[in-house]
Backbone as JSON, one array per atom type, in Angstrom:
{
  "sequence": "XXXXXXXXXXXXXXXXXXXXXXXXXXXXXXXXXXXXXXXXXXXXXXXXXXXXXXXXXXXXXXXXXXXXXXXXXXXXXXXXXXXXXXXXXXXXXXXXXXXXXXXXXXXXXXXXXXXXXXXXXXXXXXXXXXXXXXXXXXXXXXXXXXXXXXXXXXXXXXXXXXXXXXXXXXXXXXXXXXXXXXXXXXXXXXXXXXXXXXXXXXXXXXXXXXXXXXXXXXXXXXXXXXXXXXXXXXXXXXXXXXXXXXXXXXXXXXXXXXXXXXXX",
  "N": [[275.77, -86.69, -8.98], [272.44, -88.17, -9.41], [271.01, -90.9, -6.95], [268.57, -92.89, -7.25], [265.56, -94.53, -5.95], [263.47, -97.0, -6.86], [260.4, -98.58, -8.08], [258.81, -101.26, -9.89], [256.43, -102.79, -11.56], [256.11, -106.28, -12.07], [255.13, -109.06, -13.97], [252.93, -109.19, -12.24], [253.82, -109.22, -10.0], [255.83, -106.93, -7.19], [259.47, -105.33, -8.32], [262.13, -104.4, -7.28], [264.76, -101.12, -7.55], [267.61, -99.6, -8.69], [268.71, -96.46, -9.45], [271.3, -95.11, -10.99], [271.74, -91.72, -11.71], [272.9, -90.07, -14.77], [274.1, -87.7, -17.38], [274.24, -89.13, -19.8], [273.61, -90.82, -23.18], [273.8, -93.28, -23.6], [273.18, -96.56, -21.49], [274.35, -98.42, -18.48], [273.23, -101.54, -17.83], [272.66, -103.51, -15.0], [272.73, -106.81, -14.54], [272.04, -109.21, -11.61], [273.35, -111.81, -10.68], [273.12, -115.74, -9.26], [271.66, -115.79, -6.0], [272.08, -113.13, -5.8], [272.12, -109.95, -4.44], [271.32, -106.73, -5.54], [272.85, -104.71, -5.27], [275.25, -106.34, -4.95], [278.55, -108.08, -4.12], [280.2, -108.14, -1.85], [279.73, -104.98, -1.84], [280.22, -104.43, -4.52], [278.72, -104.03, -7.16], [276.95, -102.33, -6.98], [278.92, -99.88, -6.07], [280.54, -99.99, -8.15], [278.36, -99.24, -10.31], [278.47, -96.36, -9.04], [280.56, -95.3, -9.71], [280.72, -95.51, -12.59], [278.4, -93.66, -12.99], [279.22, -91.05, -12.43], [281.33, -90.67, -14.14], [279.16, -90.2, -16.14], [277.31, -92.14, -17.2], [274.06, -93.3, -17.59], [273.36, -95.37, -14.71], [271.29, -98.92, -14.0], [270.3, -100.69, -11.68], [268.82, -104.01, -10.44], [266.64, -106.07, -8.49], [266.11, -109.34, -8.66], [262.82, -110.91, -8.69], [261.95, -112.28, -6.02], [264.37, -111.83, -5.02], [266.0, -109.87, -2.86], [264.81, -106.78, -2.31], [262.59, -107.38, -3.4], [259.35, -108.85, -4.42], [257.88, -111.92, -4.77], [258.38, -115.22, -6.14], [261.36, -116.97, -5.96], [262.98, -118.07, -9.27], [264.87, -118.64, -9.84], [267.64, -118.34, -12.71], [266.94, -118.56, -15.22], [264.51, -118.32, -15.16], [264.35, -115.47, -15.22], [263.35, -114.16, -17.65], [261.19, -112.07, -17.78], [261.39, -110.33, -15.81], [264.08, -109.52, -16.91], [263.31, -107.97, -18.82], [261.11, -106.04, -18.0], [263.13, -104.48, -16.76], [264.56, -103.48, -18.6], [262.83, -101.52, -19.7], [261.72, -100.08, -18.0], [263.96, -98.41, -17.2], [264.63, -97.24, -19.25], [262.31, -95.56, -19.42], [262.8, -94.43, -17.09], [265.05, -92.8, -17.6], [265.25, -91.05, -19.79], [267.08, -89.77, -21.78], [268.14, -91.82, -22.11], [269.53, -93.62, -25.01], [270.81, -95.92, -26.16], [271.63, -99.62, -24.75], [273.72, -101.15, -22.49], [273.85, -103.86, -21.63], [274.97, -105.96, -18.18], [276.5, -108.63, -16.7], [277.31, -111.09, -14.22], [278.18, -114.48, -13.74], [275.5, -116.54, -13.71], [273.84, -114.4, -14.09], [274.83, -113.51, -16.32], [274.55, -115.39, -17.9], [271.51, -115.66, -18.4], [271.28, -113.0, -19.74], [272.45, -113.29, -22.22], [270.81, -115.21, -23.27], [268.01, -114.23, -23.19], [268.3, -111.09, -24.03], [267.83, -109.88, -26.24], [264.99, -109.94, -26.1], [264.48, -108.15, -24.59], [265.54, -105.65, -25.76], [268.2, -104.94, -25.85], [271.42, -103.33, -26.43], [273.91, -104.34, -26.57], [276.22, -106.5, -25.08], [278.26, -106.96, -21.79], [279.29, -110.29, -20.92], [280.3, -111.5, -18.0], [282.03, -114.46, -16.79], [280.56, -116.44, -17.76], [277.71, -118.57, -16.86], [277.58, -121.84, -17.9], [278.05, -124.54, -17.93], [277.02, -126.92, -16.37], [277.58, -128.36, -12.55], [278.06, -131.68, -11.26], [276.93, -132.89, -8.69], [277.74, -131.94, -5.93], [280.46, -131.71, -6.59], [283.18, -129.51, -8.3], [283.19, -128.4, -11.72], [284.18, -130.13, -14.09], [286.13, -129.08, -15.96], [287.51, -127.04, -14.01], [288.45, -129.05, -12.07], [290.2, -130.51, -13.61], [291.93, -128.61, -14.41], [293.17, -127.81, -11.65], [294.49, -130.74, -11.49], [296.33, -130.72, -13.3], [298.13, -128.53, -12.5], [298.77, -129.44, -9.98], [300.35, -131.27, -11.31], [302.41, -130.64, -11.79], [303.8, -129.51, -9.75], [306.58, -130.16, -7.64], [306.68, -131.04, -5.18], [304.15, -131.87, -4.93], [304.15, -134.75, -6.07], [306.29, -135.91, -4.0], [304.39, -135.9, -1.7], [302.71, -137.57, -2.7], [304.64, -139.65, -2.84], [305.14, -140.18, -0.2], [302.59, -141.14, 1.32], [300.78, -138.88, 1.71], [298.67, -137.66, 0.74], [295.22, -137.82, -0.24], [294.03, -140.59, -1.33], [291.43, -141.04, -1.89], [289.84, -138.76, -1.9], [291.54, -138.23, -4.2], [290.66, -140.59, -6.46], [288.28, -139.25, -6.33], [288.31, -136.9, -7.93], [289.14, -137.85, -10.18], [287.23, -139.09, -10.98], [284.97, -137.52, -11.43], [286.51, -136.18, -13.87], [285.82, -138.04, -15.65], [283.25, -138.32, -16.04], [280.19, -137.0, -18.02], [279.38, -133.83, -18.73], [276.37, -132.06, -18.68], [275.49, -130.34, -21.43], [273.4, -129.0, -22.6], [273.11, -126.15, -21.57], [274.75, -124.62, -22.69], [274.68, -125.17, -25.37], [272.74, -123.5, -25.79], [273.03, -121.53, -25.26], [275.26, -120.61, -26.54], [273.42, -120.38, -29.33], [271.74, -118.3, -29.16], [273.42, -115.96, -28.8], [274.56, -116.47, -31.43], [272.42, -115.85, -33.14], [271.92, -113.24, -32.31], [272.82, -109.91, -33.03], [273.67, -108.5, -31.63], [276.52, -106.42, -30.23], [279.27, -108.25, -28.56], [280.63, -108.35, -25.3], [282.98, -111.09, -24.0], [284.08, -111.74, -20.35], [286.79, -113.0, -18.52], [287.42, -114.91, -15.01], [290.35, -115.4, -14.98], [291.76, -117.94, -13.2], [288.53, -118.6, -11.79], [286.56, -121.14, -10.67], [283.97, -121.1, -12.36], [284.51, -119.69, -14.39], [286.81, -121.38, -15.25], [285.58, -123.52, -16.52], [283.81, -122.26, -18.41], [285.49, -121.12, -20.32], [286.27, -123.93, -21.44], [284.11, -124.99, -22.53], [283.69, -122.72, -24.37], [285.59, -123.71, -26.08], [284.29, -125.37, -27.56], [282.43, -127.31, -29.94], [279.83, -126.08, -30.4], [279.92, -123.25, -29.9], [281.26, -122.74, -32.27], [280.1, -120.7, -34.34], [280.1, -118.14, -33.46], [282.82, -117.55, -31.61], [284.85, -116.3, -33.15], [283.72, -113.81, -33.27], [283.69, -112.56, -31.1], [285.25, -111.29, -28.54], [287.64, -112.61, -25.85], [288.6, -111.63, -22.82], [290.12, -112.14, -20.43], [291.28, -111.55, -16.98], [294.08, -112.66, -14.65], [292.82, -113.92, -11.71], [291.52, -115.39, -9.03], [289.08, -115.03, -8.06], [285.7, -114.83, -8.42], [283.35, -112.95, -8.23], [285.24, -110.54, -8.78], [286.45, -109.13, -6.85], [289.3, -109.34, -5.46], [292.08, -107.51, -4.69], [292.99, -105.04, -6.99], [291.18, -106.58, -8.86], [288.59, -105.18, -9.15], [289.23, -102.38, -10.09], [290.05, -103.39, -12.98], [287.8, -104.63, -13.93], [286.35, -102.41, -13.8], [287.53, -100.9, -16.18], [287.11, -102.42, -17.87], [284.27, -102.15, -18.38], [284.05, -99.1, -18.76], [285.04, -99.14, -21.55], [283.47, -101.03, -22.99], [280.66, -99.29, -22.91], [281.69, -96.97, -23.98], [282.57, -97.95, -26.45], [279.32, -98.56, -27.5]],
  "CA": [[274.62, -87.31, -9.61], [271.75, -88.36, -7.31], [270.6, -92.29, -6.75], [266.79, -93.18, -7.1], [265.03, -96.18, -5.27], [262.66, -97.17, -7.86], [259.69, -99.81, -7.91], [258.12, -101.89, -10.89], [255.78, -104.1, -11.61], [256.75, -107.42, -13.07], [254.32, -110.6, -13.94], [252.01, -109.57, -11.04], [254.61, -108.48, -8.29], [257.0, -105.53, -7.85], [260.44, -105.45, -8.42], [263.07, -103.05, -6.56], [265.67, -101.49, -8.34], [268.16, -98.52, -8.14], [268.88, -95.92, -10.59], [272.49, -93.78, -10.64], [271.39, -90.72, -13.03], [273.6, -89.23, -15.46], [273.48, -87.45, -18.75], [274.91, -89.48, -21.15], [272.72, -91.78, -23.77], [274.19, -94.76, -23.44], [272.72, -96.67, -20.15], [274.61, -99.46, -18.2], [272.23, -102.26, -17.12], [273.32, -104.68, -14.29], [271.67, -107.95, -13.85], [272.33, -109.62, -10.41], [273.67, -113.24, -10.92], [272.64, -116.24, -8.66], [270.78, -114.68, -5.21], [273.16, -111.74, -5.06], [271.16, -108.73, -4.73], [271.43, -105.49, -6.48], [274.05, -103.98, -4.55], [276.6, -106.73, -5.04], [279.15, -109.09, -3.38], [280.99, -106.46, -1.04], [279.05, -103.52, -2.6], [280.83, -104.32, -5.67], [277.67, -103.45, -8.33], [276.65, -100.54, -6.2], [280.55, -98.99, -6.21], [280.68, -99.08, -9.98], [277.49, -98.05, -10.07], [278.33, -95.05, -8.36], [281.54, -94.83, -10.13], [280.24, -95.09, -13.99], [277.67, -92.61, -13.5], [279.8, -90.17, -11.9], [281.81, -90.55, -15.58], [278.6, -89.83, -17.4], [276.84, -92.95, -17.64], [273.63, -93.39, -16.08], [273.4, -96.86, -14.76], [270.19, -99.2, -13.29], [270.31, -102.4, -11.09], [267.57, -104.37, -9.6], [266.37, -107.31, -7.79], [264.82, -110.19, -9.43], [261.36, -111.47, -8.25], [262.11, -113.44, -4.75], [265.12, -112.22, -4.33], [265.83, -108.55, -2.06], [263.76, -105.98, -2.09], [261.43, -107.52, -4.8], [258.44, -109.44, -4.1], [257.06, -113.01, -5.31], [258.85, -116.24, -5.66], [262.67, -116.81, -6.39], [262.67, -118.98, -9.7], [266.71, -118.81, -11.08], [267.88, -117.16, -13.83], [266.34, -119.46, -16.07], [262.8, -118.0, -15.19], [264.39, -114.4, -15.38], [263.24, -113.22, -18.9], [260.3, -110.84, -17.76], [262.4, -109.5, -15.28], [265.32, -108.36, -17.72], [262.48, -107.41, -19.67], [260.76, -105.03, -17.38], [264.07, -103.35, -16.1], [265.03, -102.62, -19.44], [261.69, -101.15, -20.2], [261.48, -99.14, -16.6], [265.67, -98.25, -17.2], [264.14, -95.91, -20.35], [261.16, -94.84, -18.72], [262.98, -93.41, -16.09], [266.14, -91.88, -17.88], [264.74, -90.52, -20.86], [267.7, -90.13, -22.93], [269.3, -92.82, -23.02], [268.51, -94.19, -26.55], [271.48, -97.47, -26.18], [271.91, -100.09, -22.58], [274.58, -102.25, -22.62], [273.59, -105.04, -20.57], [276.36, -106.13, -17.84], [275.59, -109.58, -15.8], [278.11, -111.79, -14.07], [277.81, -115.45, -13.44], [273.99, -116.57, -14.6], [273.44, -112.97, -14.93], [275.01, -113.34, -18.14], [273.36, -116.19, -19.16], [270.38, -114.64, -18.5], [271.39, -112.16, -20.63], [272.68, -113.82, -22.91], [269.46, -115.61, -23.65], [266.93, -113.04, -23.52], [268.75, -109.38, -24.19], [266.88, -109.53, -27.79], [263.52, -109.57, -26.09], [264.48, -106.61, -23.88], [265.77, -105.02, -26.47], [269.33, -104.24, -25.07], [271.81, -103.42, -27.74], [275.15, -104.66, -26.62], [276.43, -107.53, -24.13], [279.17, -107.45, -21.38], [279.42, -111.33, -20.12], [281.36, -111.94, -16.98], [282.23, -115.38, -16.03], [279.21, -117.1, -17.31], [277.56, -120.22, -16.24], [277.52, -122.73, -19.14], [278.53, -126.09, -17.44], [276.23, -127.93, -14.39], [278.12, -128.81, -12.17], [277.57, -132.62, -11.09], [276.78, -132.95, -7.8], [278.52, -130.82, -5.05], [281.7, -131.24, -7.09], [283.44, -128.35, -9.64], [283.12, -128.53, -13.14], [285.54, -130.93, -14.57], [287.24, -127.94, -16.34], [288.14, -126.88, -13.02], [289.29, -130.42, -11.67], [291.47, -130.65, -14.96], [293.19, -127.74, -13.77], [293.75, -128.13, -10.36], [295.42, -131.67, -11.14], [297.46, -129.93, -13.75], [299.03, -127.92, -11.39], [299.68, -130.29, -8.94], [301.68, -132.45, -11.53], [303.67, -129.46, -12.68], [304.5, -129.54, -8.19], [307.39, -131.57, -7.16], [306.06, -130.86, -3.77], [303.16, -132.89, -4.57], [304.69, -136.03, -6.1], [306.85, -135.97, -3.01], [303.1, -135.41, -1.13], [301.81, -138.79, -3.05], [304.91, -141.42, -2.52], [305.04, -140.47, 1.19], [301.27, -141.31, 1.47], [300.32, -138.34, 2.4], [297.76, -137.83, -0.31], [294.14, -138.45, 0.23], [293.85, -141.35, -2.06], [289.9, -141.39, -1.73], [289.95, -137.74, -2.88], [292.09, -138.24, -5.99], [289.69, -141.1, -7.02], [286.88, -138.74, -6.63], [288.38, -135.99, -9.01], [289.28, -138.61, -11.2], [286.07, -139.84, -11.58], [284.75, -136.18, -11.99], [287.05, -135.59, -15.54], [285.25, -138.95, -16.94], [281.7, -137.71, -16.58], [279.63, -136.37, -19.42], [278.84, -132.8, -18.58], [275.26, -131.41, -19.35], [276.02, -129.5, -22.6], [272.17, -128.35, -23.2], [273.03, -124.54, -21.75], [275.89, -124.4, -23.75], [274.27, -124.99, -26.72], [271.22, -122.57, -25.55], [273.54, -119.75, -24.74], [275.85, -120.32, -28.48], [272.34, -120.51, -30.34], [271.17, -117.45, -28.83], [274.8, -114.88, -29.48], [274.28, -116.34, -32.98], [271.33, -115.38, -33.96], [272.01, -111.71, -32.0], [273.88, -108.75, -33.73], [274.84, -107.56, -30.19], [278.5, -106.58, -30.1], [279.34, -109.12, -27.07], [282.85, -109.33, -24.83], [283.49, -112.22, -22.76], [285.22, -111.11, -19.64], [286.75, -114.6, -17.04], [288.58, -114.0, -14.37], [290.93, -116.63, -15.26], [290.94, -118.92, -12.33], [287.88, -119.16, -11.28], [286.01, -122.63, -11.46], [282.75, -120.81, -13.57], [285.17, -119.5, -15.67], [287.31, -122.53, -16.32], [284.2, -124.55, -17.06], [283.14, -121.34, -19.69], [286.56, -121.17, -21.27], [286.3, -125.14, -21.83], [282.38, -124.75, -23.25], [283.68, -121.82, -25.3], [286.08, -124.21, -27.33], [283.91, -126.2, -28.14], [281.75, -126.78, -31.58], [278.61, -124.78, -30.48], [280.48, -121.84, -29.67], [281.8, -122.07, -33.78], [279.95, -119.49, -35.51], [280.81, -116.83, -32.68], [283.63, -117.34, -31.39], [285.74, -115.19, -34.17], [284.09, -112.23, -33.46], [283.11, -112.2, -29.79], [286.52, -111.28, -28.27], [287.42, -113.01, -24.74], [289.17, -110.69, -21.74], [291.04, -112.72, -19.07], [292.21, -111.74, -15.57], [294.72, -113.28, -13.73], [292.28, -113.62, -10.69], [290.39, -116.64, -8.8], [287.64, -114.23, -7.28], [284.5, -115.2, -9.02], [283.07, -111.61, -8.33], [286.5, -109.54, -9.2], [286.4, -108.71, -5.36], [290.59, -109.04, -5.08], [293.09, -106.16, -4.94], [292.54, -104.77, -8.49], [290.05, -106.49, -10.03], [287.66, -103.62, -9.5], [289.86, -101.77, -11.45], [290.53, -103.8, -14.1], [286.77, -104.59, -14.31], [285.54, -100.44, -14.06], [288.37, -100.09, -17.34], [286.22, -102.66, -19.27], [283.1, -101.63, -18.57], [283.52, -98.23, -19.69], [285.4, -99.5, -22.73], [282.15, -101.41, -23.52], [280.29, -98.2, -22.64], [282.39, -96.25, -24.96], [282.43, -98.34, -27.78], [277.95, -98.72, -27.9]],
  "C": [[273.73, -87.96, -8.56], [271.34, -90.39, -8.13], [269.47, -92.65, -6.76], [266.72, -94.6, -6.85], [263.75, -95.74, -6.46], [261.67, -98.33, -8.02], [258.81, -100.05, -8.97], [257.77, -102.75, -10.95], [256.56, -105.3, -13.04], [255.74, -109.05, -13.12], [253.41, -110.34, -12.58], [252.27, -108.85, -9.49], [255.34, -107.4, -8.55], [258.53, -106.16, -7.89], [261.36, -104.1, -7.45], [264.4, -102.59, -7.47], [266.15, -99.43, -8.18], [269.13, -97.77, -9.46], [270.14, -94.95, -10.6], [272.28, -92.93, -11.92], [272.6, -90.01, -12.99], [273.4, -89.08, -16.65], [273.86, -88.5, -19.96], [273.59, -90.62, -21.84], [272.96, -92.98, -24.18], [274.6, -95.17, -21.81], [273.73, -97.55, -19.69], [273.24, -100.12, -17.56], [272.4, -103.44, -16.51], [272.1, -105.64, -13.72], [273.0, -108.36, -13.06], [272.71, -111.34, -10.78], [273.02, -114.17, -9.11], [271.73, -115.55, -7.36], [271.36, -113.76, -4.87], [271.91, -110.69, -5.28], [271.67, -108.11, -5.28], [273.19, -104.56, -6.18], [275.46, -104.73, -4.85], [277.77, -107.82, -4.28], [279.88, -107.9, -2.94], [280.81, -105.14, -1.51], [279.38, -103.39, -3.59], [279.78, -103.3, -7.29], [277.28, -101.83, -7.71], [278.12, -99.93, -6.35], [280.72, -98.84, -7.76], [280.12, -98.93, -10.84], [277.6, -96.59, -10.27], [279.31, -94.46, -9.19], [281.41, -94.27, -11.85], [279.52, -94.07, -14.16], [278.41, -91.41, -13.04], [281.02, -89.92, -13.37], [280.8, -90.09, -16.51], [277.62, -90.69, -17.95], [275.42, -93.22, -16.71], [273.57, -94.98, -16.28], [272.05, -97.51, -14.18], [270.46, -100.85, -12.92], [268.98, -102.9, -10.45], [267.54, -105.46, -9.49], [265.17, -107.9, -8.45], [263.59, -110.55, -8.65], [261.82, -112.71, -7.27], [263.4, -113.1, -4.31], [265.39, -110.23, -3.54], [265.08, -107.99, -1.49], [262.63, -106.52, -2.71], [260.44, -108.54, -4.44], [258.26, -110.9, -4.78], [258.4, -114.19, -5.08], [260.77, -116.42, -6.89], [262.73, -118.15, -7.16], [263.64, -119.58, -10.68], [266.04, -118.08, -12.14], [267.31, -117.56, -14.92], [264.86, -118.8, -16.51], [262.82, -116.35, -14.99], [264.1, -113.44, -16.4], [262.71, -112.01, -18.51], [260.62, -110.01, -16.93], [263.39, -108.43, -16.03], [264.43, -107.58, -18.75], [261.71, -105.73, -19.27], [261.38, -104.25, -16.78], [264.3, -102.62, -17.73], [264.06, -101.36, -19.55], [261.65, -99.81, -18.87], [262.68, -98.09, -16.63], [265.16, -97.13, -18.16], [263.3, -95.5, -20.0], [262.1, -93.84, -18.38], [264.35, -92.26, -16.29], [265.61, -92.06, -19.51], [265.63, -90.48, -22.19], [268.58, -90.97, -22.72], [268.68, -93.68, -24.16], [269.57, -95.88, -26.84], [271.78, -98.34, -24.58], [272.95, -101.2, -23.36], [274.5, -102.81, -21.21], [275.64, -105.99, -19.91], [275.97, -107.61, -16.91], [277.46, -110.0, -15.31], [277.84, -113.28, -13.56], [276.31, -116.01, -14.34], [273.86, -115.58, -14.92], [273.67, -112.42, -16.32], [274.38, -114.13, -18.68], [272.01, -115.67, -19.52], [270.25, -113.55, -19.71], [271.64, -112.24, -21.98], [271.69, -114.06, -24.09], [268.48, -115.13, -23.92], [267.13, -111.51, -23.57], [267.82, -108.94, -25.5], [265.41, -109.25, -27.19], [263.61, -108.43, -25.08], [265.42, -105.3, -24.5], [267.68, -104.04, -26.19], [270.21, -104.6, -26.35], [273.36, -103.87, -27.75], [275.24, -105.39, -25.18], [278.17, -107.52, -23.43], [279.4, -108.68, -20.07], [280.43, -111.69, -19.32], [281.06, -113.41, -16.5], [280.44, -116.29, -16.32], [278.79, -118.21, -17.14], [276.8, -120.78, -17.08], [277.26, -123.98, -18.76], [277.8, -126.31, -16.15], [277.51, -128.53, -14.1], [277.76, -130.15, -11.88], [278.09, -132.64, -10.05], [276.89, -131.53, -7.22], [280.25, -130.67, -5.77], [281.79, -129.77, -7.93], [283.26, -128.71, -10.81], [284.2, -129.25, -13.12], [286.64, -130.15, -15.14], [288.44, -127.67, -15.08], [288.87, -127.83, -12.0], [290.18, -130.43, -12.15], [292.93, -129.71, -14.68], [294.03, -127.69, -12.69], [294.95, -129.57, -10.48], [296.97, -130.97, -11.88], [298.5, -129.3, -13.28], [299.58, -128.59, -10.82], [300.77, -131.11, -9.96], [302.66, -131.98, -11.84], [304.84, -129.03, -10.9], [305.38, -130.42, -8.03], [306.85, -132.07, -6.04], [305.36, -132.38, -3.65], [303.03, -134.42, -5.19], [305.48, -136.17, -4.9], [305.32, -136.32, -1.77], [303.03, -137.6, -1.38], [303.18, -140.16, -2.33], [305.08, -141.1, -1.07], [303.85, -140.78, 1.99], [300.64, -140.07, 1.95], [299.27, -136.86, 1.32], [296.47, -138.53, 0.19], [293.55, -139.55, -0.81], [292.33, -141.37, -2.92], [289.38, -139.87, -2.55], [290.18, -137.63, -4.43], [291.24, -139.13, -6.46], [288.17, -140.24, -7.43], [286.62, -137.89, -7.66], [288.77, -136.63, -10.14], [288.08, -138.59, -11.99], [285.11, -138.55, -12.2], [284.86, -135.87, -13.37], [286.35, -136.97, -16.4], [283.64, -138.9, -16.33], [281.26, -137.01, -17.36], [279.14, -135.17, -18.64], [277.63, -132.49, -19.04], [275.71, -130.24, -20.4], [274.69, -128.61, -22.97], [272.33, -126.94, -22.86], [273.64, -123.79, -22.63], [275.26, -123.68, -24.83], [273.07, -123.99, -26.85], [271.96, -121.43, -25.84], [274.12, -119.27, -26.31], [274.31, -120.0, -29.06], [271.76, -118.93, -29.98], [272.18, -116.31, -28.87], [274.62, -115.78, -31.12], [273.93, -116.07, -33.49], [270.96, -113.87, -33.28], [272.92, -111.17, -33.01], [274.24, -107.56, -32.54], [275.94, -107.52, -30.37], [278.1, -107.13, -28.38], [281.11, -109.24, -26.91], [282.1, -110.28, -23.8], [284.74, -111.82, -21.64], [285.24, -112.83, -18.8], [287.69, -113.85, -16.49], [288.91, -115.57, -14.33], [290.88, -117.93, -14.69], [289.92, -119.5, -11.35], [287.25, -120.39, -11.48], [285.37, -122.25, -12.23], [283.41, -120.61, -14.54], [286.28, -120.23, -16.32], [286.02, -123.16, -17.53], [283.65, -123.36, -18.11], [284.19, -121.54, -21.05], [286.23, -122.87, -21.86], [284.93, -124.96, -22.7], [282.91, -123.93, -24.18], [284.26, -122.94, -26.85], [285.69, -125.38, -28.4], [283.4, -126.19, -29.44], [280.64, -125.96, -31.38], [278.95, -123.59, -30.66], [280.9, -121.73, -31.44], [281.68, -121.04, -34.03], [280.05, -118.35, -34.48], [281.81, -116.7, -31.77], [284.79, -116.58, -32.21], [284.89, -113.9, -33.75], [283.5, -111.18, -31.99], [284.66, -112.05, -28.69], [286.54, -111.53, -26.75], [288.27, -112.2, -24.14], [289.53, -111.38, -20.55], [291.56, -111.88, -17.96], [292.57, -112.26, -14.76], [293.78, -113.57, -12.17], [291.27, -115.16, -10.56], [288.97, -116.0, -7.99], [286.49, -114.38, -8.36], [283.63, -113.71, -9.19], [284.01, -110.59, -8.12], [286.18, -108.59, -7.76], [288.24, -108.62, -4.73], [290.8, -107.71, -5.38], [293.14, -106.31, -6.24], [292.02, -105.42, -9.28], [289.44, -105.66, -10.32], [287.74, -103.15, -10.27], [289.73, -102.05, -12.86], [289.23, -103.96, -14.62], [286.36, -103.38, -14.63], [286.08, -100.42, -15.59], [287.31, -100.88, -18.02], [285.03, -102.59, -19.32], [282.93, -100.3, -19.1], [284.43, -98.05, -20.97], [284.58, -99.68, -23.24], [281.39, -100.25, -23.82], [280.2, -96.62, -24.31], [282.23, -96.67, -26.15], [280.52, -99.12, -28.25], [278.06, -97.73, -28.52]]
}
């Protein structure tokens, strides 16, 4: 199957963006999370890319506005609508039949998606690891604090660690103080309000321990998430790689993407 470099206008500027053609009529469509480009964290988006359409699928990635190849000013995912808007729109231009896209993001790229897939008309959602919870400050999400102590108390090691002083005291106060701060909840409730009022079929993929995806799992159980959490089914892997970059994530990611794939 061949690869096309591809260029579209977006709000003024171009965009860059890369097309793996194949026959089938149901597209994949990868948004890029925080400034990752198109290609990926270790070529990851480009490799299964290359790999889905070589199954049948064609696929299209591209670089938001400020960030790669793509021209104008880099303004977060927040200010990404007309972006996911104009790939979708360029994604059918340029592969003719595909008549369904199942939008794939990871990190913001899902929120992103999340949030505005209805106005780019994309008919099904696979969210990796998405980013719900601000962090405060330079710390982790408190989710991810919560856990980490967890662990340690389940260590003998590290009660042995604390009465020999050899514990950073000044530390543990700091993650303390971390789990009794009020989290910003307003994306939360942006991202629930917006899978509610879709009729996308949506999975939730985490890779279990990462911090984004503690801090999602915690946001999920909350009350916003109510009215879709029953029928938005969540997908865990054992894995702290944030972009499923360990020995077999890949894998395990490629199987549920063309599960998703399969079942548009």
């Amino acid at each position: 199957m061949a690869r096309r470099l591809i260029q579209f206008p977006c709000a003024g500027e171009t965009l860059a963006g890369t097309l793996d053609e194949a026959p089938g009529s149901t597209g994949l469509l990868i948004v890029s999370g925080g400034n990752e480009l198109r290609v990926g964290a270790h070529r990851g988006m480009a490799l299964l890319a290359q790999r889905i359409a070589a199954e049948g699928w064609p696929v299209f990635r591209y670089d938001r506005r400020g960030i790669g190849d793509s021209t104008g000013d880099n303004r977060g995912f927040g200010d990404g609508r007309g972006d996911l808007v104009a790939a979708a729109a360029t994604f059918r231009a340029e592969a003719p039949a595909v008549r369904s896209i199942l939008g794939f993001g990871n990190c913001d790229a899902a929120t992103a998606l999340a949030l505005f897939h209805g106005d780019a008309a994309i008919d099904a959602l696979l969210l990796a690891n998405p980013w719900l919870v601000e962090s405060v400050g330079d710390t982790p999400p408190a989710a991810a604090v919560r856990a980490r102590y967890v662990d340690r108390l389940r260590d003998p090691a590290q009660w042995v660690r604390l009465l020999r002083g050899q514990v950073d005291l000044g530390k543990l106060a700091g993650g303390l103080r971390t789990l009794t701060r009020a989290q910003p909840s307003g994306l939360a409730e942006h991202v629930a309000a917006a899978l509610a009022a879709s009729d996308a079929p949506t999975t939730l993929l985490l890779a279990r321990r990462d911090n984004t995806a503690m801090a999602c799992a915690d946001a999920w159980r909350g009350a916003a998430f109510d009215p879709v959490r029953n029928r938005i089914p969540v997908l865990a892997l054992d894995s702290s790689s944030h972009s499923f970059a360990r020995a077999g994530d890949a894998e395990w990611l490629h199987t549920r993407v063309a599960e998703a794939l399969a079942a548009v």
